[in-house]
PDB file of N, CA, C, O and CB in Angstrom:
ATOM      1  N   UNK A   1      12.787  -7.343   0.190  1.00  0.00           N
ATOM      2  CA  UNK A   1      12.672  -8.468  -0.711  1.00  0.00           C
ATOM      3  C   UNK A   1      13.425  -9.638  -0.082  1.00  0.00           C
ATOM      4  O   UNK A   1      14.556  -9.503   0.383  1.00  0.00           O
ATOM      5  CB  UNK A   1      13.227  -8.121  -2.135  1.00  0.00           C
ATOM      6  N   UNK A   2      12.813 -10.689  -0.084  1.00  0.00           N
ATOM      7  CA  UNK A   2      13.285 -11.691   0.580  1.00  0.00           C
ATOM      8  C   UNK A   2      14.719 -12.757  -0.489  1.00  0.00           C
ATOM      9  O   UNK A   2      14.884 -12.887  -1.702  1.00  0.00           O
ATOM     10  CB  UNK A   2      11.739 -12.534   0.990  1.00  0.00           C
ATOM     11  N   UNK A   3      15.365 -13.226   0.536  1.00  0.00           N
ATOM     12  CA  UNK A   3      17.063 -13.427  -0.039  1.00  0.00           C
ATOM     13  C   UNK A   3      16.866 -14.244  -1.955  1.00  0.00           C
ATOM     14  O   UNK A   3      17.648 -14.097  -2.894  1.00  0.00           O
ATOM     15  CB  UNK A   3      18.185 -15.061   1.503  1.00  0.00           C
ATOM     16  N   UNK A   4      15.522 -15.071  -1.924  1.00  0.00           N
ATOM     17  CA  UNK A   4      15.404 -16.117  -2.763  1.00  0.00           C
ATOM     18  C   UNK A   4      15.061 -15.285  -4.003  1.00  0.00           C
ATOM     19  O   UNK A   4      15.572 -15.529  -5.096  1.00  0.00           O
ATOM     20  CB  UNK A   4      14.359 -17.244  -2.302  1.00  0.00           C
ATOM     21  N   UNK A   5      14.357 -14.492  -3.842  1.00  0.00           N
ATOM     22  CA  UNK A   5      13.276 -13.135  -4.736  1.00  0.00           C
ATOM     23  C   UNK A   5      14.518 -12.282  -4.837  1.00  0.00           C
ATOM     24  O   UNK A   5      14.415 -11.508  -5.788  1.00  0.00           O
ATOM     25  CB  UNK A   5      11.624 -12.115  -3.670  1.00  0.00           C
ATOM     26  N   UNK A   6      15.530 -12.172  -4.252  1.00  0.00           N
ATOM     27  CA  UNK A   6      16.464 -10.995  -4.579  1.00  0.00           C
ATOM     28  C   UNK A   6      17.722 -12.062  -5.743  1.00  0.00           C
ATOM     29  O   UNK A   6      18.518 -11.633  -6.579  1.00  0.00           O
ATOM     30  CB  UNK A   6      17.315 -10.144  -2.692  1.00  0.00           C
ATOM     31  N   UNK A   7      17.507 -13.140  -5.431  1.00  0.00           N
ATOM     32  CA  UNK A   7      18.791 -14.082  -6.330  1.00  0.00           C
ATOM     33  C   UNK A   7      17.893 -14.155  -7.526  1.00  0.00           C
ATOM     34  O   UNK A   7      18.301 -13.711  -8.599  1.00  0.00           O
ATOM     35  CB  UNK A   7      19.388 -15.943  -5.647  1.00  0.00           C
ATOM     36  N   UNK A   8      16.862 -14.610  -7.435  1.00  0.00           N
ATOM     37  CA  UNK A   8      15.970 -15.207  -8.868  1.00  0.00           C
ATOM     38  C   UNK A   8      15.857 -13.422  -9.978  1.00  0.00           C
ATOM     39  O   UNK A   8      15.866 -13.207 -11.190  1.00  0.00           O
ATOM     40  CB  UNK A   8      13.649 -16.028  -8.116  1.00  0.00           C
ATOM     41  N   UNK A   9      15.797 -12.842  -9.193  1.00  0.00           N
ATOM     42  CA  UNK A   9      16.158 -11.687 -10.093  1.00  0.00           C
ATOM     43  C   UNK A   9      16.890 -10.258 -10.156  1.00  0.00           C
ATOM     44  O   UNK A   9      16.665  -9.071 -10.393  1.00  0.00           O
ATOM     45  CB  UNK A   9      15.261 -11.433 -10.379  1.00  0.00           C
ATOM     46  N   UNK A  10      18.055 -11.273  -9.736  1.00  0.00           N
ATOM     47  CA  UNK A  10      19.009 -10.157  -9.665  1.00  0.00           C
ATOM     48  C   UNK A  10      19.794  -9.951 -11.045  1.00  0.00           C
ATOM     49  O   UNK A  10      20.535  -8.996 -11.278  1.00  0.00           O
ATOM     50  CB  UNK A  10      20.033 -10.434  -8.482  1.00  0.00           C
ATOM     51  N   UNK A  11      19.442 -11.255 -12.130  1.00  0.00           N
ATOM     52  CA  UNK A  11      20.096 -10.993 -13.093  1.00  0.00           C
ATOM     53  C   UNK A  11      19.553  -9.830 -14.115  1.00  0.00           C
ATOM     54  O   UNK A  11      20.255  -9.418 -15.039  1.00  0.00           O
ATOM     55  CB  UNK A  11      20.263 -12.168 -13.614  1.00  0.00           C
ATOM     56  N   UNK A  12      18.010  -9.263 -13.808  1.00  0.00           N
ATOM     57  CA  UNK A  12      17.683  -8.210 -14.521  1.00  0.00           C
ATOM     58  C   UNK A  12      17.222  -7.595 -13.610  1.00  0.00           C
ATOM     59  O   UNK A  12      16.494  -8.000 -12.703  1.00  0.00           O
ATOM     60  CB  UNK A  12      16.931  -8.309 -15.585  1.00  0.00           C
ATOM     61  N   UNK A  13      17.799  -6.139 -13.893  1.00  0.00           N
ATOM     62  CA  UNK A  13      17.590  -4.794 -12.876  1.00  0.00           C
ATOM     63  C   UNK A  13      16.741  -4.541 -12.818  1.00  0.00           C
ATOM     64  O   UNK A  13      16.202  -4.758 -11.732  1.00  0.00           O
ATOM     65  CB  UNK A  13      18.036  -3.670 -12.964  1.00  0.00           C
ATOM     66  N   UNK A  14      15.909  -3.880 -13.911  1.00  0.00           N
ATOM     67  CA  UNK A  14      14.580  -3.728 -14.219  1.00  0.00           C
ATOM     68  C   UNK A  14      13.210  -4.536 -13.481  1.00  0.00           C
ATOM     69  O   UNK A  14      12.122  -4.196 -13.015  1.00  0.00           O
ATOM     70  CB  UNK A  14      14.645  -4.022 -15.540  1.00  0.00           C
ATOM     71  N   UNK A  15      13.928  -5.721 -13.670  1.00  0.00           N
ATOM     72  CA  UNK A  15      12.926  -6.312 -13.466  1.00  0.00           C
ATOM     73  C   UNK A  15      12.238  -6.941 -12.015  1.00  0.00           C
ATOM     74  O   UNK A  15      11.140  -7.390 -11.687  1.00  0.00           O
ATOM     75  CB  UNK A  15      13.154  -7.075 -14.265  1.00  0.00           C
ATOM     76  N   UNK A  16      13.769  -6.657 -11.252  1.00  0.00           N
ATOM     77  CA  UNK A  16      13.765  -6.503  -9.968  1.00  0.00           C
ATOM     78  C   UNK A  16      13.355  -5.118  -8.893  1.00  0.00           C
ATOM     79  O   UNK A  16      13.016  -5.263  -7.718  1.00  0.00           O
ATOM     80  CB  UNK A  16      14.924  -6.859  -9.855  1.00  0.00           C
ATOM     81  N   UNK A  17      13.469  -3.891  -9.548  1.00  0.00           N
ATOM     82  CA  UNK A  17      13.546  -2.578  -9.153  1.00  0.00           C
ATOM     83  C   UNK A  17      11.698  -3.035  -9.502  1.00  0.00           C
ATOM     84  O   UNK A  17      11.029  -2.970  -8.471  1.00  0.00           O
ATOM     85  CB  UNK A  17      14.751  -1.176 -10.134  1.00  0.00           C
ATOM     86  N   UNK A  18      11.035  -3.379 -10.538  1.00  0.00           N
ATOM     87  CA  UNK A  18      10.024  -3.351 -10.881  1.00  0.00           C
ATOM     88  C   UNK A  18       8.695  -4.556  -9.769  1.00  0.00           C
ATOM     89  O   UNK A  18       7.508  -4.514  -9.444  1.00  0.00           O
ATOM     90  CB  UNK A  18      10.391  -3.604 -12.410  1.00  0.00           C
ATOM     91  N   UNK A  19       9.673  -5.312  -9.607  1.00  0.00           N
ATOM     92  CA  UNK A  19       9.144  -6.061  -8.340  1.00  0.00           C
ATOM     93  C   UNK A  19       8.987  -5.496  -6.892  1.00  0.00           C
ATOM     94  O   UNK A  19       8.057  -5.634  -6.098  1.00  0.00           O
ATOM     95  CB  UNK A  19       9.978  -7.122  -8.162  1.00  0.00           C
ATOM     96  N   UNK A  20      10.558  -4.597  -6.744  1.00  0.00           N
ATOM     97  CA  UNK A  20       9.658  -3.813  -5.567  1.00  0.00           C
ATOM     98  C   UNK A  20       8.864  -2.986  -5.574  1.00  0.00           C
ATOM     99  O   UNK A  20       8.070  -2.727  -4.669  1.00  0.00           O
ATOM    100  CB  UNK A  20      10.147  -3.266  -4.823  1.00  0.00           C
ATOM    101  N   UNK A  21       8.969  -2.500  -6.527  1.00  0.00           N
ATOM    102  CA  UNK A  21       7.855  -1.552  -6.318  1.00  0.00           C
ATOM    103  C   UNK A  21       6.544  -1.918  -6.487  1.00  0.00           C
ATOM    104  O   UNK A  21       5.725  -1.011  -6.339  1.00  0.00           O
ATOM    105  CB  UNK A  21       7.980  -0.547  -7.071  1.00  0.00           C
ATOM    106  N   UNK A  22       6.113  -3.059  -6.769  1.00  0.00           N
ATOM    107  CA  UNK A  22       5.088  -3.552  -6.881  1.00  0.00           C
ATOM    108  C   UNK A  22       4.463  -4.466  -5.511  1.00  0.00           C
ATOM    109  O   UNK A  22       3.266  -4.467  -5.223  1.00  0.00           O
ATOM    110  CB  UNK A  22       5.297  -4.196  -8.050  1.00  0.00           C
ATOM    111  N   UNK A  23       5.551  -5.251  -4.723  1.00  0.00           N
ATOM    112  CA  UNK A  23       5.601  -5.054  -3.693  1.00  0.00           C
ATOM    113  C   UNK A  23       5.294  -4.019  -2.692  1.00  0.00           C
ATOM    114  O   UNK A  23       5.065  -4.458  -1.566  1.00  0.00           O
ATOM    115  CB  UNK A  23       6.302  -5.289  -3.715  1.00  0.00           C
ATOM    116  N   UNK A  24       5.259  -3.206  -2.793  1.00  0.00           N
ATOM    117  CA  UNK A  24       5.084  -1.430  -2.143  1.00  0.00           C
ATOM    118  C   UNK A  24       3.988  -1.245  -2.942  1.00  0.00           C
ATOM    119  O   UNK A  24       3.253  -1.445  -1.975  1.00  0.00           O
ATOM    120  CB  UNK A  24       6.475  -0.025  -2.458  1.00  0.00           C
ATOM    121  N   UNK A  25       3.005  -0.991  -4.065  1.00  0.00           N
ATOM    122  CA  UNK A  25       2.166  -0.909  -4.256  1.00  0.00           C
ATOM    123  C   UNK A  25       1.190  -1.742  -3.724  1.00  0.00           C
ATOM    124  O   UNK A  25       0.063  -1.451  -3.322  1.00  0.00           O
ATOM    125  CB  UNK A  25       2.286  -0.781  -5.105  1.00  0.00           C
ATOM    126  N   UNK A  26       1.975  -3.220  -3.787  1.00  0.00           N
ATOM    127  CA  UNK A  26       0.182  -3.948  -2.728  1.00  0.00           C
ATOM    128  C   UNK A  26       0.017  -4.010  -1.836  1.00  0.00           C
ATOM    129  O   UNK A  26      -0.846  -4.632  -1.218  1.00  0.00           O
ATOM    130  CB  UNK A  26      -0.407  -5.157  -2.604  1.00  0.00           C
ATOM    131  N   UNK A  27       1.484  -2.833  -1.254  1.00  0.00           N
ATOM    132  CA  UNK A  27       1.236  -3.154   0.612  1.00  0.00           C
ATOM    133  C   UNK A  27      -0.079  -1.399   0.550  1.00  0.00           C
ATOM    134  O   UNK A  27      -1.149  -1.108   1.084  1.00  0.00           O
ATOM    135  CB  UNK A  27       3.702  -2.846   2.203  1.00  0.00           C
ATOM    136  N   UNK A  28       0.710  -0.833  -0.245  1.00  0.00           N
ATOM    137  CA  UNK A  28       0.223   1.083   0.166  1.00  0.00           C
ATOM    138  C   UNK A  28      -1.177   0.664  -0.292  1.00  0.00           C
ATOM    139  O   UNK A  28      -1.938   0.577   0.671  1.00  0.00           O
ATOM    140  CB  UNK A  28       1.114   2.863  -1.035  1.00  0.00           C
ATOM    141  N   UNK A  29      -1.699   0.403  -1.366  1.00  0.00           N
ATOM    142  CA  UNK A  29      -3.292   0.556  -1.513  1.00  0.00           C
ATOM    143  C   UNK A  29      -4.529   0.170  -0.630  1.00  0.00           C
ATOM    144  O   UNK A  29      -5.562   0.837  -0.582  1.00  0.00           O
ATOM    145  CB  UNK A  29      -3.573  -0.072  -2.542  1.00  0.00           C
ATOM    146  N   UNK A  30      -4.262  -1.169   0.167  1.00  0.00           N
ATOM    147  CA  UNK A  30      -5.189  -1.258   1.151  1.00  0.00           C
ATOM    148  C   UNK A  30      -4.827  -0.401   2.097  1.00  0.00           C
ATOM    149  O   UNK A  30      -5.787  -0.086   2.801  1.00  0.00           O
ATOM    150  CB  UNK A  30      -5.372  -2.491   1.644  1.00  0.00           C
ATOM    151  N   UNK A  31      -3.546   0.244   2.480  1.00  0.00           N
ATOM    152  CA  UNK A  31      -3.519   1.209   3.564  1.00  0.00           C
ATOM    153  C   UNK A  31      -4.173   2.593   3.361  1.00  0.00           C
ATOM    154  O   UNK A  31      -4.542   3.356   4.253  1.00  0.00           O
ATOM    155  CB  UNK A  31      -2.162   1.419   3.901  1.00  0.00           C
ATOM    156  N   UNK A  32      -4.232   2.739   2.327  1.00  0.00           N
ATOM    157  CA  UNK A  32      -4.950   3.971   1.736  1.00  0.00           C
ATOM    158  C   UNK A  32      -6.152   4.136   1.687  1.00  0.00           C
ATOM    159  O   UNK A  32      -6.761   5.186   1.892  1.00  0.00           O
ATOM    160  CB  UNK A  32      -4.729   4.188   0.633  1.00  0.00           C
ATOM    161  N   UNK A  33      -6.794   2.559   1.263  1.00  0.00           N
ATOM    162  CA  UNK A  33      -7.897   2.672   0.842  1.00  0.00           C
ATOM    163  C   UNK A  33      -8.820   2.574   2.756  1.00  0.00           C
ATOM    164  O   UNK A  33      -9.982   2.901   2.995  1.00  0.00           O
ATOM    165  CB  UNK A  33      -8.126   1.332  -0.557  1.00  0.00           C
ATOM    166  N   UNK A  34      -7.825   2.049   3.726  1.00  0.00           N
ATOM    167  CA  UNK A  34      -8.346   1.574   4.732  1.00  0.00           C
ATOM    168  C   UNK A  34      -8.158   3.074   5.714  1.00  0.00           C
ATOM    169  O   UNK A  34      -8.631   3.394   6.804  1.00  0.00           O
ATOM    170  CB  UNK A  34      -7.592   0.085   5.175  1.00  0.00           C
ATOM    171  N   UNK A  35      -7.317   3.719   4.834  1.00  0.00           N
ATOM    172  CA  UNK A  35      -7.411   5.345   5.565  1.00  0.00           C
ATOM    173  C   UNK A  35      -8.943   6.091   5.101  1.00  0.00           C
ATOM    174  O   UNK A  35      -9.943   6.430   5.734  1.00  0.00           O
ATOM    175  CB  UNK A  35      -5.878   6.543   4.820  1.00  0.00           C
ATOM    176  N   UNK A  36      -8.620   6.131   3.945  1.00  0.00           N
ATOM    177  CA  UNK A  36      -9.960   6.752   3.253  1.00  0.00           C
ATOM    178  C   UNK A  36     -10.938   6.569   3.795  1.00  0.00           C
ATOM    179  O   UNK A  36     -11.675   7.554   3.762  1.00  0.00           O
ATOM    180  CB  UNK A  36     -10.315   6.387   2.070  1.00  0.00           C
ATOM    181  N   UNK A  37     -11.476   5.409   4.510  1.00  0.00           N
ATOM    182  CA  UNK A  37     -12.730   4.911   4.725  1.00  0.00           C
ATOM    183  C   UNK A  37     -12.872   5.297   5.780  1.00  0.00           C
ATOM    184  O   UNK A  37     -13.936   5.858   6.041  1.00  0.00           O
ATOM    185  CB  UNK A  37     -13.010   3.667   4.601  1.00  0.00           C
ATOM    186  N   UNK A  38     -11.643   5.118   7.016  1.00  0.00           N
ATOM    187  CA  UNK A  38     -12.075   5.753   8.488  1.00  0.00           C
ATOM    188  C   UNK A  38     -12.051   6.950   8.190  1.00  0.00           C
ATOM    189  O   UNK A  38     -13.032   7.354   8.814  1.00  0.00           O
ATOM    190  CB  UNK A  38     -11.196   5.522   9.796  1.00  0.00           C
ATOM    191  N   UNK A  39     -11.623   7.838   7.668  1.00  0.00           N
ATOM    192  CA  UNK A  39     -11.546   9.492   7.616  1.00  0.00           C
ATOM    193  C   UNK A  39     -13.073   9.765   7.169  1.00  0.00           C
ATOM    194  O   UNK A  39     -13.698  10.617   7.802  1.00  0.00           O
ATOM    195  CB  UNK A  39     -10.255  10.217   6.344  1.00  0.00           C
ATOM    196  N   UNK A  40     -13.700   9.084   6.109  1.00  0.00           N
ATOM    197  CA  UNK A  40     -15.176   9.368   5.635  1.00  0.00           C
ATOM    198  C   UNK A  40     -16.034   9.244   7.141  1.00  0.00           C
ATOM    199  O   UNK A  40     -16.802  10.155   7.450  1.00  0.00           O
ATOM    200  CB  UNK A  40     -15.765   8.065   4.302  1.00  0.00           C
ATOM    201  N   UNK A  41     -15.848   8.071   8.034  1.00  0.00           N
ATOM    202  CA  UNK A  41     -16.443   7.804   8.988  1.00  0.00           C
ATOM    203  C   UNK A  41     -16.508   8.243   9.863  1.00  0.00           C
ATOM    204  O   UNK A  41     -17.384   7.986  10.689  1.00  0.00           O
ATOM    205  CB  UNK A  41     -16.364   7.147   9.220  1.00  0.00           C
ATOM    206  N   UNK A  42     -15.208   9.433  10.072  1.00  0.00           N
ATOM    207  CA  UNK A  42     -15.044   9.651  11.786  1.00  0.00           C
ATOM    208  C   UNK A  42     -15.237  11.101  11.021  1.00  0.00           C
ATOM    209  O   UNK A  42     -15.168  11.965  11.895  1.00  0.00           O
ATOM    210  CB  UNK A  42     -13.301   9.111  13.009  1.00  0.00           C
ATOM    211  N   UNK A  43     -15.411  11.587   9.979  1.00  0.00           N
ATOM    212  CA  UNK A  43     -16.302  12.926   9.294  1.00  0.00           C
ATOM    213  C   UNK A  43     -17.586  12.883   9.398  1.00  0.00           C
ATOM    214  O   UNK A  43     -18.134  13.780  10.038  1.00  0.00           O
ATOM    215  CB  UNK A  43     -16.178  13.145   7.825  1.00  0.00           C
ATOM    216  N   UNK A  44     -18.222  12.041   8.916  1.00  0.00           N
ATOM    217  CA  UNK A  44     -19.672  11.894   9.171  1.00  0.00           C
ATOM    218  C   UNK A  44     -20.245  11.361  10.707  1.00  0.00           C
ATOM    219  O   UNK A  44     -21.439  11.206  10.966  1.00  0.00           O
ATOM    220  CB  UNK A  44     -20.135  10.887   8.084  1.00  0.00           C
ATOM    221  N   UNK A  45     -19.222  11.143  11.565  1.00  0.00           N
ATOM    222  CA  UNK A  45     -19.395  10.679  12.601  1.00  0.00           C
ATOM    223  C   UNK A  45     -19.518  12.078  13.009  1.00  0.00           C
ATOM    224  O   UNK A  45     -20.693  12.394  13.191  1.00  0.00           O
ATOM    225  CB  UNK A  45     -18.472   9.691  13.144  1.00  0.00           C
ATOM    226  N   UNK A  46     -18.345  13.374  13.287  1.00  0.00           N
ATOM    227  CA  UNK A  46     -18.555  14.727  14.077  1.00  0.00           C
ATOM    228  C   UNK A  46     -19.286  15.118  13.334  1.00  0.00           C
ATOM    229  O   UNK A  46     -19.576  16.142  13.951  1.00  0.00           O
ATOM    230  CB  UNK A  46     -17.513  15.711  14.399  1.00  0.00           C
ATOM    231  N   UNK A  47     -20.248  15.196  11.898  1.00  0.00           N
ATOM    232  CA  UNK A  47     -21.066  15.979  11.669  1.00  0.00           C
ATOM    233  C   UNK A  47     -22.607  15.619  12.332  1.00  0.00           C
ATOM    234  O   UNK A  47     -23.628  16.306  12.306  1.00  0.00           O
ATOM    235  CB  UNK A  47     -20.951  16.098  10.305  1.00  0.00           C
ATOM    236  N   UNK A  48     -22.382  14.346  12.900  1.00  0.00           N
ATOM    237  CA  UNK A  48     -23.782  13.789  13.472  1.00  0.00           C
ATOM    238  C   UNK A  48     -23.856  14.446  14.864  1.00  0.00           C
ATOM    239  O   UNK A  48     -24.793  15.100  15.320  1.00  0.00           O
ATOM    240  CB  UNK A  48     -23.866  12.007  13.605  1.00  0.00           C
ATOM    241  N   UNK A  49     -22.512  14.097  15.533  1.00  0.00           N
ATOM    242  CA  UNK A  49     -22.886  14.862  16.953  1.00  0.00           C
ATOM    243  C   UNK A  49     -22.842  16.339  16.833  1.00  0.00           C
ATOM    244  O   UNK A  49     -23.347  16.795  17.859  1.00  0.00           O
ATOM    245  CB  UNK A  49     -21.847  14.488  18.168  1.00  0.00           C
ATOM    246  N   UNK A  50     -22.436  17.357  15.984  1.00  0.00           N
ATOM    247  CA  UNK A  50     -22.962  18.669  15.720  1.00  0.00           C
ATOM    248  C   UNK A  50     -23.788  19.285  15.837  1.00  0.00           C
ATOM    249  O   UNK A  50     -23.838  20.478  16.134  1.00  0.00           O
ATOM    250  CB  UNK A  50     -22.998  18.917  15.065  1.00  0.00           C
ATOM    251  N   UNK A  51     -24.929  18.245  15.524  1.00  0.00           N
ATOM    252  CA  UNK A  51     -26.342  18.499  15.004  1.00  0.00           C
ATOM    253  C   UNK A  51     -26.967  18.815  16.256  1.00  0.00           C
ATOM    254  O   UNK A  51     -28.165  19.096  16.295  1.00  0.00           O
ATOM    255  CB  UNK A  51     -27.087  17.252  14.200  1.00  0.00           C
TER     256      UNK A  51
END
């Protein structure tokens, strides 16, 4: 959390603990979602050369 984002709410805990983690949620979902998609691809990719 950057120094300005850690002063503006450091006066509520909650509400800061609740910012990072939300922070960390919008970093993890495109990484997930950008895992998911190559794993579908490079699956259907070895089931093609199988054949």
């Amino acid at each position: 959390m950057c120094p300005i984002c850690k002063d503006a709410l450091s006066s509520v805990a909650n509400l800061a603990q609740a910012f990072s983690w939300s922070v960390l949620l919008m970093l993890g979902v495109p990484i997930l979602v950008v895992a998911v998609i190559t794993t579908v691809i490079i699956r259907a990719h070895r089931r093609t050369t199988k054949q």
